[in-house]
N, C-alpha and C positions, 0 to 999 in steps of 0.2 A: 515403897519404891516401885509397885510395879505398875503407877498410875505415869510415872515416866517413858516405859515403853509404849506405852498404847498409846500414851499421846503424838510420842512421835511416829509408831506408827499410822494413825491417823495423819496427822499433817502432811506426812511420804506419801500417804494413798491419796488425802485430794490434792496434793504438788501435781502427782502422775494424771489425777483424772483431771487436772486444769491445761497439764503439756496437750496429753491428748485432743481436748476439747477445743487447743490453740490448732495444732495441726488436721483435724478436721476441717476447723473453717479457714486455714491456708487451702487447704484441698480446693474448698467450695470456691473461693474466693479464684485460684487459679485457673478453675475449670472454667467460669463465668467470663472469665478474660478472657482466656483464648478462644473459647466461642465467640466473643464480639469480635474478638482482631481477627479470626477468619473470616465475619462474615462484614467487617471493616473493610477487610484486602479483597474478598470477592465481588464487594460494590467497586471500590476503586478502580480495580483492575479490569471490569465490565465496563463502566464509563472511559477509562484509557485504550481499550481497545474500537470502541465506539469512536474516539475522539480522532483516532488513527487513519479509521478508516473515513472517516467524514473529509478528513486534510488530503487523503492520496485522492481519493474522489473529487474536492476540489482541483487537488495538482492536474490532474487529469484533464478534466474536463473545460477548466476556464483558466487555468496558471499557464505557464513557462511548457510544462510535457504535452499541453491541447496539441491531438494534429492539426499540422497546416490544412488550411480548406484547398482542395484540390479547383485548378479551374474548367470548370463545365463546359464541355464543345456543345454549344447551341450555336443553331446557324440563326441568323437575324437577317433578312430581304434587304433590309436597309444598307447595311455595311459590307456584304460583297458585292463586288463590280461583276457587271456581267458579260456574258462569255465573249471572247471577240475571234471573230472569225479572220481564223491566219490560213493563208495560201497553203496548201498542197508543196511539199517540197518536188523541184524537179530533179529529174534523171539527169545528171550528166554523162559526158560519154568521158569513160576514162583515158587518160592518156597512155597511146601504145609506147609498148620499151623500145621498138624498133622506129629510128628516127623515118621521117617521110620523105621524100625525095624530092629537092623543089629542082626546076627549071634550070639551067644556066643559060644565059640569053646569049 
Protein backbone atom coordinates (compact mmCIF):
# COMPACT_ATOMS: atom_id res chain seq x y z
CA UNK A 1 0.00 0.00 0.00
CA UNK A 2 2.42 2.51 0.21
CA UNK A 3 3.29 2.44 -3.67
CA UNK A 4 -0.25 4.23 -3.61
CA UNK A 5 1.01 7.38 -1.83
CA UNK A 6 3.87 8.06 -3.73
CA UNK A 7 2.18 7.71 -6.77
CA UNK A 8 -0.21 10.20 -5.97
CA UNK A 9 2.16 11.98 -4.56
CA UNK A 10 4.12 12.22 -7.62
CA UNK A 11 1.15 13.04 -10.02
CA UNK A 12 0.16 16.17 -7.22
CA UNK A 13 3.96 17.24 -7.73
CA UNK A 14 3.91 17.31 -11.73
CA UNK A 15 -0.15 18.57 -11.63
CA UNK A 16 1.77 21.58 -9.53
CA UNK A 17 4.90 21.68 -11.71
CA UNK A 18 2.41 21.68 -15.01
CA UNK A 19 -0.03 24.80 -13.22
CA UNK A 20 3.26 26.45 -12.64
CA UNK A 21 4.68 26.03 -16.02
CA UNK A 22 1.02 27.15 -17.39
CA UNK A 23 1.34 30.48 -15.46
CA UNK A 24 4.74 31.15 -16.31
CA UNK A 25 3.98 31.15 -19.96
CA UNK A 26 0.67 33.29 -19.15
CA UNK A 27 3.22 35.65 -17.72
CA UNK A 28 5.46 35.52 -20.90
CA UNK A 29 2.78 35.50 -23.08
CA UNK A 30 1.15 38.72 -21.24
CA UNK A 31 4.28 40.63 -21.07
CA UNK A 32 4.92 40.22 -24.93
CA UNK A 33 1.41 41.72 -25.55
CA UNK A 34 1.47 44.60 -23.82
CA UNK A 35 4.73 45.39 -25.01
CA UNK A 36 3.38 45.27 -28.65
CA UNK A 37 0.11 47.23 -27.74
CA UNK A 38 2.17 50.02 -26.25
CA UNK A 39 4.37 50.17 -28.84
CA UNK A 40 1.02 49.42 -31.31
CA UNK A 41 -0.68 52.73 -29.52
CA UNK A 42 2.81 54.81 -29.55
CA UNK A 43 2.98 54.31 -33.50
CA UNK A 44 -0.71 55.05 -33.79
CA UNK A 45 -0.88 57.90 -31.71
CA UNK A 46 2.38 59.44 -33.47
CA UNK A 47 0.89 59.27 -36.87
CA UNK A 48 -2.59 60.77 -35.40
CA UNK A 49 -0.96 63.50 -34.01
CA UNK A 50 1.07 64.09 -37.29
CA UNK A 51 -2.29 63.69 -39.12
CA UNK A 52 -3.66 66.52 -36.81
CA UNK A 53 -1.38 68.77 -37.38
CA UNK A 54 -1.05 68.33 -41.30
CA UNK A 55 -5.22 69.08 -41.32
CA UNK A 56 -4.93 72.45 -39.10
CA UNK A 57 -1.94 73.41 -41.36
CA UNK A 58 -3.88 72.82 -44.21
CA UNK A 59 -7.07 74.69 -42.53
CA UNK A 60 -4.82 77.38 -42.17
CA UNK A 61 -3.25 77.98 -44.89
CA UNK A 62 -5.33 77.16 -48.19
CA UNK A 63 -9.14 76.22 -46.27
CA UNK A 64 -11.91 78.33 -44.94
CA UNK A 65 -9.34 79.95 -41.68
CA UNK A 66 -6.53 81.29 -44.81
CA UNK A 67 -6.46 85.13 -44.06
CA UNK A 68 -8.08 87.35 -46.33
CA UNK A 69 -5.26 88.87 -48.81
CA UNK A 70 -5.03 92.29 -47.60
CA UNK A 71 -5.19 95.02 -50.77
CA UNK A 72 -1.82 96.48 -51.51
CA UNK A 73 -1.74 100.53 -51.77
CA UNK A 74 0.56 100.63 -55.06
CA UNK A 75 0.23 103.71 -56.84
CA UNK A 76 0.17 102.97 -60.81
CA UNK A 77 0.81 106.58 -63.30
CA UNK A 78 -1.68 105.16 -65.24
CA UNK A 79 -4.88 105.19 -63.06
CA UNK A 80 -4.58 108.43 -61.14
CA UNK A 81 -5.74 111.71 -62.76
CA UNK A 82 -3.70 114.25 -62.48
CA UNK A 83 -3.58 117.22 -60.27
CA UNK A 84 -5.90 119.98 -61.54
CA UNK A 85 -5.29 123.39 -60.76
CA UNK A 86 -8.27 124.93 -58.59
CA UNK A 87 -8.39 128.82 -57.92
CA UNK A 88 -7.30 130.26 -54.69
CA UNK A 89 -10.37 130.89 -52.74
CA UNK A 90 -11.31 134.63 -52.31
CA UNK A 91 -11.78 136.86 -49.28
CA UNK A 92 -15.15 137.91 -48.95
CA UNK A 93 -16.07 140.87 -46.99
CA UNK A 94 -18.45 139.81 -44.29
CA UNK A 95 -21.58 141.17 -43.73
CA UNK A 96 -21.79 144.02 -40.97
CA UNK A 97 -24.57 143.51 -38.14
CA UNK A 98 -25.27 147.15 -38.40
CA UNK A 99 -27.72 147.86 -41.42
CA UNK A 100 -26.03 150.69 -43.91
CA UNK A 101 -27.87 153.71 -44.61
CA UNK A 102 -29.22 154.10 -48.01
CA UNK A 103 -30.37 157.44 -49.45
CA UNK A 104 -34.09 158.69 -49.51
CA UNK A 105 -34.54 160.56 -52.49
Amino acid sequence: MATGGKDREGRESRERARVYQARQQLHEDQAKRRRRDNLLAGVIGGILILGVLGVQTLYFTAGPGAPEPAPSVTPSPSTTPAPVDTPAPTETPLPSVEPTPTPTP
